[in-house]
Structures are given as structure tokens and as C-alpha cells.
N, C-alpha and C positions, 0 to 999 in steps of 0.2 A: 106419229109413234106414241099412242098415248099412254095405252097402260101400263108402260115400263118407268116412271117415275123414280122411285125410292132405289139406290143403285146400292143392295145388299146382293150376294151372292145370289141366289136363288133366282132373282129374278134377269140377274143379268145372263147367268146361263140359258134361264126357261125361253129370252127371248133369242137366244143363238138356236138352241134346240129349236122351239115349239115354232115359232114364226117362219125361221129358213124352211124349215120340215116339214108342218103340220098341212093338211088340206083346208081348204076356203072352210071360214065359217060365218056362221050366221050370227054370232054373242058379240058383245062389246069384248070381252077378252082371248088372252093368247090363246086358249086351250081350246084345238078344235075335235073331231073326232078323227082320226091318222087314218088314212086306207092301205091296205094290208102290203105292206114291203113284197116284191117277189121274192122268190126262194133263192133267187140267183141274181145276181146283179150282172149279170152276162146275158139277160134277153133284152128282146124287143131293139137290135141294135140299128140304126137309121144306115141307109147308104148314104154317104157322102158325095154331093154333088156340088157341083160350083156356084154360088154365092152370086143371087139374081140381082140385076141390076137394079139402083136407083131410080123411081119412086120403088116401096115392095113393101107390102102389107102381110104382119105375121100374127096369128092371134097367140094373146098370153096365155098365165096358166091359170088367170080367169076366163079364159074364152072369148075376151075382149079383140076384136078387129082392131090392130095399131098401126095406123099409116106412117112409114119412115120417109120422108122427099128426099132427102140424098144422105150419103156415107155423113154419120154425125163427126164433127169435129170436136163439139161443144156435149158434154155428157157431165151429166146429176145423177150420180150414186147413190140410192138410199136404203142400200143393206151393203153390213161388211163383207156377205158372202160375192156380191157382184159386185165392188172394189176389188176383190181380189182378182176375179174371173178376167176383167179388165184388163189388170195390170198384166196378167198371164198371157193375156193377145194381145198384148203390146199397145195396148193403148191407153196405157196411165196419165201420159201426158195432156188426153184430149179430156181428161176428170173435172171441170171447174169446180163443182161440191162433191163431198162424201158426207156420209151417217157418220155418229156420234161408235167409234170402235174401242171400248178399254183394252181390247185384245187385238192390237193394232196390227196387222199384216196386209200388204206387205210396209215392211219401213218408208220406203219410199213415197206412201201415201201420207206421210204423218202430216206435212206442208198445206195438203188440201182443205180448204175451208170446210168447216162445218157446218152443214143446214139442215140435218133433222139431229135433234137429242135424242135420250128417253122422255122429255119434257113436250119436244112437239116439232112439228114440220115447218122452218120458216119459208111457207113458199115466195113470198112478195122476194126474198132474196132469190131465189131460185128463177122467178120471172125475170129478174138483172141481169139474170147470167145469161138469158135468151140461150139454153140449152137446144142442140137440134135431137136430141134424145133424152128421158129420164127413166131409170130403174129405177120399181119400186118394189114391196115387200108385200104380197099378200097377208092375208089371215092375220088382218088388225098390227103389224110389221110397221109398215106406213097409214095414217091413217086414211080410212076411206073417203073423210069431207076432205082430204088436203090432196089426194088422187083428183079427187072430182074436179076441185079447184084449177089445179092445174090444167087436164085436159078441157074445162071450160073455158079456159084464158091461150086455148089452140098447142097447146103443149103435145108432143106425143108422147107417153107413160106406158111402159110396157111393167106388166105386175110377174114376177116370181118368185114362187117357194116351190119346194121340192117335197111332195110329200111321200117320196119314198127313194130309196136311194137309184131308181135306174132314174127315177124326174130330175136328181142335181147333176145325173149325164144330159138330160132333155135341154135343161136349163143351160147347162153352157154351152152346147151348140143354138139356142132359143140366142143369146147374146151374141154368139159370134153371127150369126146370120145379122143379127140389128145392126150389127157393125162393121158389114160386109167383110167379116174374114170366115166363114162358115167354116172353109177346107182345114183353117187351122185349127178351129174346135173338134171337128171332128176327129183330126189325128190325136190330140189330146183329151179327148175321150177313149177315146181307143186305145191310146196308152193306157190310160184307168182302168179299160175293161179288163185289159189283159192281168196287169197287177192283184184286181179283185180276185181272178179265175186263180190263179198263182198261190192267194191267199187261203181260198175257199178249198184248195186243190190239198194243200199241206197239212191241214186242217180235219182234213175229212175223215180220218181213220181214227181221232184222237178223241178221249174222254172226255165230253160235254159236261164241264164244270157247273153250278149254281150259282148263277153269278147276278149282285146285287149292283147295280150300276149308282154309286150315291151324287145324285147332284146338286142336293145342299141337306141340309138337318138344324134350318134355321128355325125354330117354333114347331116345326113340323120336319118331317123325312121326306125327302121327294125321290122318285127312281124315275124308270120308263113305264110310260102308260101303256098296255095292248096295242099290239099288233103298230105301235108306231116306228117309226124311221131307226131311234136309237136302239129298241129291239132287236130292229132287220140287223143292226152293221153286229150286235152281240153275237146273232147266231153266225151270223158269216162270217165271226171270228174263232168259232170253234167253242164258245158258250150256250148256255141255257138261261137266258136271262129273266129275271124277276120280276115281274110286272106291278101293276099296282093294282090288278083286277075288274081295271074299266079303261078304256079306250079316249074317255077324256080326263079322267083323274091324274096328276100325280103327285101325288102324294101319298101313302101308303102307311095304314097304324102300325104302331110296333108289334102289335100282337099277332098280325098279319104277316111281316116281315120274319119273325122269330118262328112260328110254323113254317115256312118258306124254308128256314133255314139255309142260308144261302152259303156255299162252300168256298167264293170269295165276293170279297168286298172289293168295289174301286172306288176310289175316293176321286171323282170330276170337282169336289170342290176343295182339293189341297191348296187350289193358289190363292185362297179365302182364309189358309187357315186348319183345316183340316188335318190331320195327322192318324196315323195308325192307332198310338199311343192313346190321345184323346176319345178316338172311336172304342177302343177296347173297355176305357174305363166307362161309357155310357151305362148306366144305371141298365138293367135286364140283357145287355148285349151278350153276356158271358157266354151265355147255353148255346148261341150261333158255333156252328163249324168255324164258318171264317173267324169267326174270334181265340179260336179254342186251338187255333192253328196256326204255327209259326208260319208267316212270311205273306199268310193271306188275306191281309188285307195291305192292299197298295193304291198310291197314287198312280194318277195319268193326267196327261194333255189334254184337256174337253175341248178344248177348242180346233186340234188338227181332228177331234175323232168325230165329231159333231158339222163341222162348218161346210156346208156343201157345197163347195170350190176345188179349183185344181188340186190342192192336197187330201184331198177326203180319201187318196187310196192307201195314202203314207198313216191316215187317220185308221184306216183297216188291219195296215200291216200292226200299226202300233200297240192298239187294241189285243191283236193276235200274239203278240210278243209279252204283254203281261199279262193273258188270261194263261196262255200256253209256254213259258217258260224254257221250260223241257225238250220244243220244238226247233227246228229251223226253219225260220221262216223267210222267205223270200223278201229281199230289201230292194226295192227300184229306186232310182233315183230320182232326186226330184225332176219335175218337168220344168225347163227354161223357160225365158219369156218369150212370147214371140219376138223375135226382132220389127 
């Protein structure tokens, strides 16, 4: 995990967003180019079939052939979004390492050793643990020499990111199959689908706001890049979201942002710090709608609306709920664990 170093706001968001999210790149950093979210988060839905036996080879979402010998007991997590997927299908207990999570979910992970930071991947620990499986994190996530490392020292490494919201449905059927419980991801994707359709559904007759998604303004302003992941969940929340005018940028001038006008603000970086108040007084912000308008600019959760895991659809509802206010939006509950 290299590039994520310096653990300021911006970056610790960028690497939940861009790495879980973002498609394979070819740069040393997070920021790749996103390919285009469907319009629906209700296609492409897999049938569910029963969970092949031991040995069974699945390729990642590099494309990589990953041979599994048998049901792992022994599993190395090295994204917070598949610790959680994990612990969802019931099998937190077989976790021996997790990644470095400031945004720790579930609780019950907290105990689990830590072997990749933002600072770097300690594999020689990781070999200790003689894992019979390891997640890792695409698009520079996990680092590529410490993937290598691993599958050279006979390890099998299965690489995921989601770079669009039906890939973190892909993704956690991709895991439950590694971990031979397919049939239960599948039902719990399929809960998700339905909640997203629910969402999308309530949604659909309602005025599509301008809506500036803020996920830090540390030195610079950062939003959503084109046509990427956090775009998709904006508009499938009944928004018109504000881009930054390039598909690998984000970051966005102010003068850019002030054209845009954007009719609200969300503050992703409130648990940094962040407040209405402080955003309203920002030097040129005045002439914004959202600023000029009581109530619109509000915080949110980045991390349920971002993390693409079992809760990503509670992340949609949520989303849906401060863009749209006014609305009633459909609340499911959360999904249990597997037992």
C-alpha cells in the first residue's frame, strides 16, 4: 500500500473511494481512469449456483487465474472493504491479518493483527501466518511488488476493486466463491439489488439537485471524478453530481466549482472536521446556491456510501436521504452475518 503514507483527510478517503473503486491502472498512483458506472445497478445479475468444490480456480478482477486447494481456513485481508465482506459470510474468525482501517468495521475485526499500513505490506509476516488464501486490493490498493512477492513464495492472492457499483455486487460473490459459500453471497447480493431498485425506484420522479460531493478541501478541493463509482451511487440517489471535468482528476478549481454552482453541498469530510459553518465562510463560496441556502450544505457518512461491502446499499439509501429529504425512502435492514 504505498502511496497512502501521510494519513490527512484527503488521502485516507481517496484511498476508500479510488482504490476499492477505481479500475486497474498502469501509474504508480491511486488515481486511475473509472469506467462508466451502469445506469442501473440492477443489471448484469449472475444466477446463483452451488459453490464448486475444492481444488477451483477463479480469475480476479485482474484477470489473474487464482488456484484455491481447498476451503481456506487461514485468510489475509488487505482491504477494509473485504474484512468486512468476510466477516458478512461468516467467516471472520478464519481472518489471521487485516489492513490498516481508521474506519474500523466491523468492530469485531479490531483484535485482528495488522499487516499492510498506509506505510507498506509486511509480507514475511503474512508468509508466518501460512494463509490458505489472501485478498488483495487492486489499482495500487496493495502494492503490486508485494502481490508479486507473495504469489512467488506459492501464496494464492486473489486481487479486488470494484470499479463500478454492479463490480462490488461481482466482488462479493468473487469472495464468497473463494470461500466456498457462493449461495450465501449471492442471496446477499441480491438483497442489495433489490434495496438499490427500491432506492432508484423512489427516486425517480424527484428533482435532480446539483449536487457537490466534498471529500476533503485540504490545500485543494477534491469531489468526484467523471463517470467514476462515487458519480454512479450520486445519480442513483436522485442527484446530479459535479464532477471535476476529467475521469482521472479529482480535484477541482474553485472557479470551476463556482460556475457549477452546485445546489448542495455534502461534506464526506465532516469526521476531519468539516462543518457547514466553516464551508460557508470559505473566501468566494458565498455566490454558490448551496451556500446561499439554508440547510444545504450537510454532512454524511463516506464511509457506509463509499465502501463496497455488504452495507453499500444502506450507503445508497443514506445518500438518498440527505440529497432528498422531502422524500420517503425505503429503509432495509441491515444484512446479518452468516452464521
Amino acid at each position: 500500500m504505498r502511496p497512502h503514507a501521510p494519513l490527512r483527510p484527503l488521502l485516507i478517503v481517496l484511498v476508500m473511494v479510488l482504490a476499492a473503486c477505481s479500475p486497474a491502472s498502469t501509474t504508480s498512483g491511486p488515481v486511475a481512469t473509472p469506467t462508466v458506472a451502469p445506469a442501473s445497478a440492477t443489471v448484469a445479475r449472475p444466477t446463483a449456483t452451488p459453490a464448486p468444490a475444492f481444488p477451483l480456480t477463479l480469475a480476479d478482477d485482474e484477470g489473474t487465474a487464482v488456484t484455491i486447494e481447498s476451503e481456506p481456513q487461514v485468510i489475509v485481508s488487505l482491504t477494509p472493504a473485504a474484512t468486512e465482506t468476510l466477516f458478512a459470510l461468516g467467516v471472520g474468525d478464519r481472518i489471521a491479518g487485516k489492513s490498516q482501517d481508521v474506519l474500523l468495521y466491523p468492530p469485531e475485526a479490531g483484535p485482528i493483527p495488522e499487516v499492510a499500513t498506509f506505510d507498506g505490506v509486511d509480507v514475511e509476516r503474512i508468509v508466518g501466518m501460512e494463509p490458505d488464501l489472501v485478498v488483495a486490493g487492486g489499482n495500487f490498493f496493495t502494492s503490486p511488488d508485494a502481490i508479486k512477492q507473495l504469489r512467488d513464495l506459492g501464496l494464492p492472492v486473489l486481487v479486488t476493486y470494484a470499479a463500478t457499483v454492479d463490480g462490488a455486487f461481482s466482488d462479493i460473490e468473487l469472495l464468497g466463491a473463494a470461500i466456498g459459500r457462493l449461495d450465501a453471497a449471492t442471496t446477499m447480493t441480491a438483497t442489495m439489488r433489490k434495496a438499490f431498485a427500491d432506492v432508484e425506484a423512489a427516486v425517480a420522479n424527484a428533482p435532480r439537485p446539483r449536487v457537490f460531493y466534498e471529500l476533503d478541501a485540504t490545500g485543494a478541493i477534491y469531489g468526484p471524478a467523471d463517470n467514476s463509482f462515487l458519480a454512479a451511487m450520486i445519480k442513483l440517489a436522485g442527484g446530479d453530481p459535479i464532477t471535476t471535468g476529467s475521469p482521472v482528476k479529482y480535484d477541482i478549481p474553485i472557479e470551476q466549482l463556482i460556475a457549477a454552482d452546485p445546489e448542495l453541498i455534502l461534506l464526506a469530510d465532516a469526521a476531519y472536521g468539516a462543518t457547514p459553518e466553516l464551508v460557508a465562510a470559505r473566501p468566494g463560496w458565498d455566490v454558490m446556491t448551496a451556500v446561499k441556502t439554508e440547510g444545504a450544505i450537510r454532512p454524511i457518512d463516506d464511509t457506509t456510501v463509499t465502501r463496497p461491502g455488504p452495507r453499500l446499499f444502506l450507503g445508497l439509501e443514506l445518500l438518498a436521504r440527505t440529497i432528498h429529504p422531502e422524500l420517503t425512502i425505503p429503509e432495509a435492514s441491515p444484512i446479518p452475518p452468516v452464521p
